[in-house]
C-alpha positions in Angstrom: 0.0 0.0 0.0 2.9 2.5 1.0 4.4 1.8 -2.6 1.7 2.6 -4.4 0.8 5.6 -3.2 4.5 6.6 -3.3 3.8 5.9 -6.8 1.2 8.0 -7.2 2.8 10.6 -4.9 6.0 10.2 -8.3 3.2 11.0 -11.1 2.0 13.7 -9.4 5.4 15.0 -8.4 6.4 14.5 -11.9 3.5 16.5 -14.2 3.9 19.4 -11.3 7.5 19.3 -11.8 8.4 19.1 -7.9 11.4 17.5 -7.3 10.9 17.4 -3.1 7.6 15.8 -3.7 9.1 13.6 -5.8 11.7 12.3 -3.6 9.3 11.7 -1.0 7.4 9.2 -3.8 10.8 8.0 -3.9 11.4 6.8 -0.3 7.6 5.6 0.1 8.3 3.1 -3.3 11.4 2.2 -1.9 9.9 1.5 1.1 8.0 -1.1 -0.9 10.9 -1.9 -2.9 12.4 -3.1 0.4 9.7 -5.2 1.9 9.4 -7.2 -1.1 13.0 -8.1 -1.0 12.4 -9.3 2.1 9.9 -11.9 0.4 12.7 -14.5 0.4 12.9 -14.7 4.5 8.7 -15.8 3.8 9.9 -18.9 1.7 12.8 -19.5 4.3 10.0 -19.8 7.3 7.7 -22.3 5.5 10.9 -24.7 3.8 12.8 -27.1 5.8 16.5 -27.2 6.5 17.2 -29.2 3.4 15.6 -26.7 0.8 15.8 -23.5 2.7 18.2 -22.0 0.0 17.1 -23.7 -3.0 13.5 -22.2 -2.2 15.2 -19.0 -1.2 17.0 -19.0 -4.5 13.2 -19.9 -6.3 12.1 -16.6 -4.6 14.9 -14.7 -6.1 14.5 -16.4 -9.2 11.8 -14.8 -10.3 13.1 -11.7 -10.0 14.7 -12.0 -13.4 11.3 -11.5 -15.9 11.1 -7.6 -13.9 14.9 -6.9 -14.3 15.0 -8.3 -17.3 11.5 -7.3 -19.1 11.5 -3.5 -17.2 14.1 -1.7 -19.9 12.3 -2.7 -23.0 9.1 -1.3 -21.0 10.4 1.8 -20.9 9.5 3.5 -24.4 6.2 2.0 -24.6 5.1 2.8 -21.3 5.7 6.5 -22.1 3.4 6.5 -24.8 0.9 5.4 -22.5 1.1 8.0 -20.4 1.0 10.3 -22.8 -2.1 9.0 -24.5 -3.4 9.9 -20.9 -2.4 13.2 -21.0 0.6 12.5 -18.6 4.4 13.5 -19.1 5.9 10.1 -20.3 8.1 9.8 -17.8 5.5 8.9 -15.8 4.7 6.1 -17.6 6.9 3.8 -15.3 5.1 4.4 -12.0 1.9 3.9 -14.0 2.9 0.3 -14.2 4.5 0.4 -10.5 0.7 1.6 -9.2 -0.6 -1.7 -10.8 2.4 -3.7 -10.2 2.4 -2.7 -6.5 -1.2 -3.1 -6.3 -1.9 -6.0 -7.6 0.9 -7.5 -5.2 -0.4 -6.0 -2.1 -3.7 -7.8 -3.1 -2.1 -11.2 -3.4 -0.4 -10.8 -0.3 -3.4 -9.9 1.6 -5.7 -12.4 0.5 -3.8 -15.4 -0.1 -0.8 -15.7 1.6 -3.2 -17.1 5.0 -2.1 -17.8 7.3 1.3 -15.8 7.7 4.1 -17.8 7.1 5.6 -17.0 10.3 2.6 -18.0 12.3 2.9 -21.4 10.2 6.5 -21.8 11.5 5.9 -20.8 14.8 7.9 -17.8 15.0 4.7 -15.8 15.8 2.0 -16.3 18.2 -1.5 -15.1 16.7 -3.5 -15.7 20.0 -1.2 -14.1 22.5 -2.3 -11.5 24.3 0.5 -9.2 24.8 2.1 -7.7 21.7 6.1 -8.6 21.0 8.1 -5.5 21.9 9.4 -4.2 18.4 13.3 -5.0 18.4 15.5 -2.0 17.6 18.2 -1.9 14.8 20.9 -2.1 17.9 19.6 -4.9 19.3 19.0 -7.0 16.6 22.4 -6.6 15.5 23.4 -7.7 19.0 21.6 -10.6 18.8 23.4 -11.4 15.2 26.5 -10.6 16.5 26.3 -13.1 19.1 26.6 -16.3 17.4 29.6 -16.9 14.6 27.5 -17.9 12.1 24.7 -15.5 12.4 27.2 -12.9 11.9 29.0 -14.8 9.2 25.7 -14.4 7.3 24.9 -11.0 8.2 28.8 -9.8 6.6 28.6 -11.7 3.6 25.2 -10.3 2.8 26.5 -6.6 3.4 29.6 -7.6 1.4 28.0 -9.0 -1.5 25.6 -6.3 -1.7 28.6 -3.6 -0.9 30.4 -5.6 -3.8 28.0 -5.6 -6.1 26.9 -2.1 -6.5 30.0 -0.6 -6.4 31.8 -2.5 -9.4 27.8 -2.5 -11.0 27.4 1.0 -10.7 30.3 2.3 -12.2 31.1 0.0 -15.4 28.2 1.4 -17.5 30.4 4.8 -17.0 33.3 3.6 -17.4 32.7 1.9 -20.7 31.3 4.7 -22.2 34.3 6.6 -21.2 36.3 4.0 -23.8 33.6 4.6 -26.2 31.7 1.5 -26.0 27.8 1.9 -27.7 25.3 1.7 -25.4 24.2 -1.6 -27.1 27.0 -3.7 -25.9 27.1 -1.3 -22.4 23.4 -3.0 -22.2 24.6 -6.0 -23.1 27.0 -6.7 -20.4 25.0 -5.4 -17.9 22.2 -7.9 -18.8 24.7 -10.4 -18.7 25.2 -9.0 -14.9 21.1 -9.2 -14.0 21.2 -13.0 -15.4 24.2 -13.5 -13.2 22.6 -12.4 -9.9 18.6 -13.9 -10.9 18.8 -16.4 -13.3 21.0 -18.6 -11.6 19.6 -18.1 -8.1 18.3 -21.7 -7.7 21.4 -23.5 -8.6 23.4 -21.5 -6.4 20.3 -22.8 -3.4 20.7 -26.1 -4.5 24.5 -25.7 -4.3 23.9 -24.3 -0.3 22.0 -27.2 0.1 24.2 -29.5 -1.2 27.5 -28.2 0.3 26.3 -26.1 2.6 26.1 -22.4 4.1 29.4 -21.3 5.1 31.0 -23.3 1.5 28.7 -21.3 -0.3 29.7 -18.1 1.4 33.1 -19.2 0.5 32.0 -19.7 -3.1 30.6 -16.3 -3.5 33.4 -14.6 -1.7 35.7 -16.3 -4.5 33.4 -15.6 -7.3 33.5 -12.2 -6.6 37.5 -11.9 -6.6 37.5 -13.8 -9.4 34.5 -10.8 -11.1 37.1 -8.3 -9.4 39.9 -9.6 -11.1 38.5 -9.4 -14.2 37.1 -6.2 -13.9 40.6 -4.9 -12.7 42.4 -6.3 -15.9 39.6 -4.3 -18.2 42.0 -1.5 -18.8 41.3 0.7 -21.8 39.4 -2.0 -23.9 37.2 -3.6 -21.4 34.8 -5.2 -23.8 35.9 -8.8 -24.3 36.9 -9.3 -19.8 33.8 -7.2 -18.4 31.3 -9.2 -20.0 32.1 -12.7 -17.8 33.3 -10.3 -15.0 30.0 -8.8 -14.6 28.3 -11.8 -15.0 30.7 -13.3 -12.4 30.0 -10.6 -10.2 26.0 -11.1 -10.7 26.9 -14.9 -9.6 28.9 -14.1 -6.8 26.0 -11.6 -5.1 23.3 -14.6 -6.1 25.8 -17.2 -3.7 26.1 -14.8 -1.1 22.4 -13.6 -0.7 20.7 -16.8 -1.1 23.2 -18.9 1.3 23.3 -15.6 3.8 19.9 -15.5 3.8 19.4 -19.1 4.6 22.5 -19.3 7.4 20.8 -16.1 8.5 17.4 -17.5 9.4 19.0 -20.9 10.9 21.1 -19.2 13.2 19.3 -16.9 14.9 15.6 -17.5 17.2 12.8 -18.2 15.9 11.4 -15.6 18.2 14.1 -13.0 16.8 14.8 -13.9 13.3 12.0 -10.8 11.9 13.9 -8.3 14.1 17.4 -9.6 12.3 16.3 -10.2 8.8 15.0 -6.6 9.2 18.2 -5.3 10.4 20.3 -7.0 7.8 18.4 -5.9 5.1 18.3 -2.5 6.4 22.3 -2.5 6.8 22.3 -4.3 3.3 20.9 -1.5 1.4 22.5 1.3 4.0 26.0 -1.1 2.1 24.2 -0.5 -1.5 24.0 3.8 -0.8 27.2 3.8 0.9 29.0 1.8 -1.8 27.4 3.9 -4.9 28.8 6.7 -3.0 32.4 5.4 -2.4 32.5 4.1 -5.9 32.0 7.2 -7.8 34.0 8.9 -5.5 36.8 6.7 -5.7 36.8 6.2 -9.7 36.9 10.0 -10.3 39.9 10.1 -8.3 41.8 6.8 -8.6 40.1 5.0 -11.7 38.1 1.9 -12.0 40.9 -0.6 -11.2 41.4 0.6 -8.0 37.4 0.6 -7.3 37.9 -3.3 -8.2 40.8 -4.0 -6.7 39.0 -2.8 -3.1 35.9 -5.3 -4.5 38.5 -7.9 -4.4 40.1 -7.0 -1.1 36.4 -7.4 0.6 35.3 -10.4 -1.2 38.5 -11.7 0.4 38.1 -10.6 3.6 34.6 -11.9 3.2 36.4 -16.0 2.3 38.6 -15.0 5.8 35.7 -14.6 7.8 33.9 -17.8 7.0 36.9 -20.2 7.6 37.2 -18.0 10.9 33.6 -17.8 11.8 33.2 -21.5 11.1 36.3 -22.3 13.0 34.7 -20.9 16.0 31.2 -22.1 15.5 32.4 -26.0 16.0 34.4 -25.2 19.1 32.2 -23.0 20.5 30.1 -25.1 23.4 26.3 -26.2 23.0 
């Protein structure tokens, strides 16, 4: 509901050309943005410790038709608005209002009863609310078990990853004067990386397991790094598997940090954690956007990779750590 009158709140910002208003349509979308990423933790509280991840990575799966059917929306969404009378650049939260909508609807009349209430994590009948958790303590709570805080790290790191390198290659490849034709191309070649592939990397967590998956994505995304630090001045032929490298190393991290995440924490405090790593995962994606352009206009893409790589391995560090001290670490 928030989302779509954010939405809303856009159009109108947009035909009155007020840019506060606008912003404010921004956070209330985003706002809805962030809740439905947090759809995956509703598959991890109904599967069982065997398919956690590969039902995680269903969830994220299907991701892939938006990111990848969205763009080519674009031009013919604009003419819709403007057969309404709108500014075409309204035409994307046209489809965002129905989108949204039409989601919020689902939501509320099918998904009975809550998924959390299924797994137990919530009590329908009681008759004292649960105290709302804040950010600080939930992080506490992560912080106190090895693995819980393995997972919460490697999804700030994959996300922190991600976006940086992401962000900044469309730029930088039209700074070597690469058409925006092949610029598109390598960044689709990114989105299949990070959805497409989303339930083989779950079937991979659940094969292997967690912290080995962790591990995976934390070398996937040197190996991206690497690659993307080698592009030099004609980055075409190594950006297009670094991307997608990059896209697969986020999908390994997110879907087996999500799962360690919920497995390692109380049921009675895994909403108040999943919140709070989500929250400090996209606080990562604003942060790292930041950094990055910051750091390329003053040091240059390789550099921006090569401290990519130095986190994803830092990341790989961690989990042999972490796991280390999870199997000594008393009953």
């Amino acid at each position: 509901g928030v989302a779509v009158l954010g939405a809303i709140t856009c159009v109108v910002a947009i035909q009155a050309s007020l840019l506060p208003l606008f912003l404010l349509g921004m956070i209330m979308v985003g706002v809805g943005s962030g809740t439905s990423n947090m759809s995956r933790y509703a598959a991890a509280d109904l599967a069982s410790d065997k398919t956690r991840s590969r039902d995680i990575g269903s969830v994220v799966f299907f991701a892939t038709f938006g990111a990848v059917l969205a763009p080519s929306l674009i031009g013919g969404l604009g003419t819709v608005a403007e057969s309404l009378g709108l500014d075409s650049n309204a035409g994307g939260f046209l489809l965002a209002i129905v989108l949204f909508g039409l989601s919020s609807l689902v939501i509320w009349f099918f998904m009975r009863p809550d998924p959390l209430v299924v797994s137990g994590g919530v009590d329908p009948n009681a008759t004292v609310k649960k105290r709302a958790v804040p950010f600080r303590e939930a992080v506490t709570i992560a912080w106190a078990h090895p693995l819980a805080r393995l997972a919460f790290v490697a999804l700030v790191i994959s996300q922190a990853v991600m976006v940086m390198v992401m962000a900044m290659t469309p730029l930088h490849m039209e700074d070597h004067g690469h058409s925006k034709g092949w610029i598109g191309a390598v960044i689709s070649a990114h989105t299949a990386g990070m959805f497409a592939f989303a339930p083989i990397a779950g079937r991979i967590s659940d094969g292997i397991g967690r912290v080995q998956t962790i591990v995976l994505a934390g070398f996937t995304l040197v190996g991206a790094t690497t690659l993307t630090a080698l592009a030099g001045e004609a980055p075409r032929g190594l950006l297009f598997p670094g991307l997608f490298l990059l896209g697969l190393g986020w999908s390994f991290g997110v879907v087996a940090g999500s799962a360690l995440l919920t497995e390692s924490v109380a049921e009675s405090d895994r909403v108040a954690v999943q919140g709070a790593a989500d929250l400090a995962t996209n606080a990562a994606s604003g942060i790292g956007a930041l950094t990055a352009g910051i750091v390329v206009s003053g040091a240059g893409y390789h550099i921006l990779s090569l401290m990519g790589m130095a986190a994803a391995g830092a990341l790989m560090a961690q989990s042999w750590f972490e796991n280390r001290l999870a199997s000594v670490r008393p009953a």
